[in-house]
VEXDREN-2710 file (C-alpha; in Angstrom, 1 decimal):
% VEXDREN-2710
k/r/px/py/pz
1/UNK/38.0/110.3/77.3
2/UNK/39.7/109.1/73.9
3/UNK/40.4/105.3/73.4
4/UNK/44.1/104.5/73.9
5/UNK/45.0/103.2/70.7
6/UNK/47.8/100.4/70.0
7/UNK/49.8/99.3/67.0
8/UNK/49.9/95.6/66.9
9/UNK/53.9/96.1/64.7
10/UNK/57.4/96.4/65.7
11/UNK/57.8/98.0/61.9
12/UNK/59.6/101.2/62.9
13/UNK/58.0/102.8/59.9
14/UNK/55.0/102.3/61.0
15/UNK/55.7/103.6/64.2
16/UNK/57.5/106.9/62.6
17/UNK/54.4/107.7/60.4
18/UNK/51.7/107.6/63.5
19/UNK/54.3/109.4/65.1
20/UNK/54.4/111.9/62.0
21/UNK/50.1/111.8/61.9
22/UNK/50.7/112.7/65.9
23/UNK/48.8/109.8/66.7
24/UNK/49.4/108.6/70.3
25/UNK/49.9/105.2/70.6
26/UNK/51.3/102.4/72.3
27/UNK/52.9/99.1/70.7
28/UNK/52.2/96.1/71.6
29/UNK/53.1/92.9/69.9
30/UNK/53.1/88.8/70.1
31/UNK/54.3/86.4/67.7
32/UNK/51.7/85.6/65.0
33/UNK/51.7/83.2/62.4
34/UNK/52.4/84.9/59.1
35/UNK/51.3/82.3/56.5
36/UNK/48.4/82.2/54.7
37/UNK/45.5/79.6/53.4
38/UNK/46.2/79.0/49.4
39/UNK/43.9/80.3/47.1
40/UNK/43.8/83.8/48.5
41/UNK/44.5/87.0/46.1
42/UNK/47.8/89.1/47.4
43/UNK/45.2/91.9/48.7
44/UNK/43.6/89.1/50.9
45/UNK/46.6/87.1/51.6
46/UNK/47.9/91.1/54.0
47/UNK/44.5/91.3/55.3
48/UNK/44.5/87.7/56.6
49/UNK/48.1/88.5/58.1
50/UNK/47.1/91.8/59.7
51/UNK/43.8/89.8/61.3
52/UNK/45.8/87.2/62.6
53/UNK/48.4/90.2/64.2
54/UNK/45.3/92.0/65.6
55/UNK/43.5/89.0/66.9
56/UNK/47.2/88.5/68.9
57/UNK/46.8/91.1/70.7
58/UNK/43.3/91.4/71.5
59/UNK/42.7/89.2/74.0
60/UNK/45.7/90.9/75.9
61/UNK/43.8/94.6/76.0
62/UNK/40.7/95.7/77.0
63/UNK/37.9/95.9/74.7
64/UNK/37.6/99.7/75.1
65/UNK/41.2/100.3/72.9
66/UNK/41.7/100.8/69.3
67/UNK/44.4/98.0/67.9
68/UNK/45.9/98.9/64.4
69/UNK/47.4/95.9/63.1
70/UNK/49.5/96.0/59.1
71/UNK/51.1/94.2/56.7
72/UNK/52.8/95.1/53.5
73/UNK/54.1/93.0/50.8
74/UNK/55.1/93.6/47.2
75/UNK/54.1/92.2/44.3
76/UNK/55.2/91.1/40.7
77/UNK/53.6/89.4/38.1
78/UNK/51.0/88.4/40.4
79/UNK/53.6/86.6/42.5
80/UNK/54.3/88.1/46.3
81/UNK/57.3/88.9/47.3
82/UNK/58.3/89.2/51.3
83/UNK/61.4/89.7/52.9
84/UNK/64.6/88.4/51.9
85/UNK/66.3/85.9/53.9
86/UNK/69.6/87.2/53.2
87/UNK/71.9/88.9/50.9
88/UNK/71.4/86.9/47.8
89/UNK/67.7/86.7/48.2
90/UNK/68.0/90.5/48.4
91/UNK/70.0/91.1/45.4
92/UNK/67.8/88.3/43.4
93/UNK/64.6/90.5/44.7
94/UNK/65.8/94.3/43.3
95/UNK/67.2/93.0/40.3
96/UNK/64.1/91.2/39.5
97/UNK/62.6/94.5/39.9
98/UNK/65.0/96.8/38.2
99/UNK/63.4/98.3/35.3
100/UNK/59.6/96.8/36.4
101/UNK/56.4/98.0/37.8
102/UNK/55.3/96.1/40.7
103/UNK/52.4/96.7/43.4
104/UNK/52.9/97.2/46.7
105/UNK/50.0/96.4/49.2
106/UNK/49.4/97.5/53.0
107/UNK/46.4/95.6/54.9
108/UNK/45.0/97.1/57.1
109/UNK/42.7/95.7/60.2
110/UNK/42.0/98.3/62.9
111/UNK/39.8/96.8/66.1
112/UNK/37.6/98.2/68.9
113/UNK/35.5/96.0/70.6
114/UNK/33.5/94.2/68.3
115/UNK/33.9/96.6/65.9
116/UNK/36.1/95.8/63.1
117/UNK/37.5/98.1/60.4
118/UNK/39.3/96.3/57.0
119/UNK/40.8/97.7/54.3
120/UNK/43.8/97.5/51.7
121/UNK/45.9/100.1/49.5
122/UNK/47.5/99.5/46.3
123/UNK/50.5/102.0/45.0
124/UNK/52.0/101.1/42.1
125/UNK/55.8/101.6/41.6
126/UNK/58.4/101.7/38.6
127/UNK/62.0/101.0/39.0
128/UNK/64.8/102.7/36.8
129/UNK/66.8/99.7/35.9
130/UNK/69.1/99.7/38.5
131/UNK/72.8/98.4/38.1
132/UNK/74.0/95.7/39.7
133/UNK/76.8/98.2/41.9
134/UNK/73.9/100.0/42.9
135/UNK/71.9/97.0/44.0
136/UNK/74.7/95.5/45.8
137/UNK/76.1/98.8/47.1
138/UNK/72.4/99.3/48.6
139/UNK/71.7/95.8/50.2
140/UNK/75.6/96.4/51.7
141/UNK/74.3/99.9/53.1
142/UNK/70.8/99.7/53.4
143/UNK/71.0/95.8/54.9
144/UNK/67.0/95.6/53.8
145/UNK/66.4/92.7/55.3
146/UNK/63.1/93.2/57.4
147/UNK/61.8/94.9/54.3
148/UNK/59.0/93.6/51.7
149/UNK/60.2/93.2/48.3
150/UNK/63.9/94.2/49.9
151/UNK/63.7/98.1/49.8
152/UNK/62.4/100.9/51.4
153/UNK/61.2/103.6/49.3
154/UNK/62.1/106.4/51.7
155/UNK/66.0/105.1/51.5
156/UNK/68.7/105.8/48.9
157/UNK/67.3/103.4/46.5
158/UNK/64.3/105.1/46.5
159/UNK/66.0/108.2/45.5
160/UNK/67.7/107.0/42.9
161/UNK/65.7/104.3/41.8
162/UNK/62.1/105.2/41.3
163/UNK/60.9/106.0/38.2
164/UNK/57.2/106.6/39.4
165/UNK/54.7/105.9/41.7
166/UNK/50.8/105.8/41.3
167/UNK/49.0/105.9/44.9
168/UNK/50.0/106.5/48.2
169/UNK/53.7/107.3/49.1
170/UNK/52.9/106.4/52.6
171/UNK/51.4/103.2/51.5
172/UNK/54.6/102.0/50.1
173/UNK/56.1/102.8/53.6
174/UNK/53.8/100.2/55.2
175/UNK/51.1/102.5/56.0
176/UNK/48.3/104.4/54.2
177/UNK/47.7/106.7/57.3
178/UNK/45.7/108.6/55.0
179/UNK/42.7/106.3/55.2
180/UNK/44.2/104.9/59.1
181/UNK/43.3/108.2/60.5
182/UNK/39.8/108.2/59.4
183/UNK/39.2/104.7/60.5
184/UNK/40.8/106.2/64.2
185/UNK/37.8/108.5/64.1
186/UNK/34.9/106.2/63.1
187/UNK/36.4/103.5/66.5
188/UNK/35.9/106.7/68.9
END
């Protein structure tokens, strides 16, 4: 019998793209702390925050499960950028963007007992230099609010606004299911 498998993420786009990778899952989340100790690179700083969201939900599920736990943040000039906190913030974000390239990274910490698979993806992504009608008539649409780095590369701005990416699409979604699925198989 397969190992049920939960995603420790309310990110819908997390859940769409198991979904899309016909991955059956369940979600289960708690509240975790989402800072991190100084000192630690941007690649370690999501790894640390997808531990502490696995570790949440481990002692609530049997050891025999697979828990896929995430997170994504973006990155310029080796500064990290979350989520906005409001409208503003948002607007300050994609115009600091607009006409940049800026990493975005996934962590990635899948559990099954004592076993323990970590990993991160880096795409890189180039903005067009965006307008500031099209920033604002995106954050108004779009309201990216629960979004890293204030966008989401499958929306309009994305579109419209991406010059390039180098690496994973799906990565810049909030999950390189590319390298999640093999990690599924090497749990069972």
């Amino acid at each position: 019998m397969l190992p049920a498998i939960y995603l420790a993420s309310q990110s819908p786009r997390r859940k769409q793209l198991l979904e899309w990778a016909e991955i059956d899952f369940k979600v289960l989340v708690e509240p975790t702390d989402e800072s991190f100790p100084e000192g630690l690179s941007p690649a370690e700083a999501v790894v640390h925050i997808a531990q502490q969201k696995a570790l949440a939900v481990k002692n609530k599920l049997p050891d025999d499960v697979i828990i896929i736990a995430a997170d994504t943040v973006v990155v310029l000039n080796d500064i990290i950028i979350g989520k906005p906190k409001d409208r503003d913030d948002a607007i300050t974000i994609l115009s600091a963007l607009s006409g940049t390239s800026h990493y975005v990274i996934t962590g990635v910490v899948m559990m099954r007992g004592e076993q323990q698979v970590t990993f991160y993806d880096t795409t890189t992504v180039e903005f067009h230099i965006l307008t500031p009608q099209q920033i604002e008539f995106y954050v108004d649409k779009y309201g990216p609010y629960d979004k890293a780095g204030a966008y989401a590369i499958q929306e309009w701005i994305g579109v419209v606004g991406i010059k390039s990416i180098n690496g994973d699409f799906y990565n810049v979604m909030g999950l390189p299911v590319s390298r999640v699925v093999p990690a599924i198989i090497s749990l069972m």
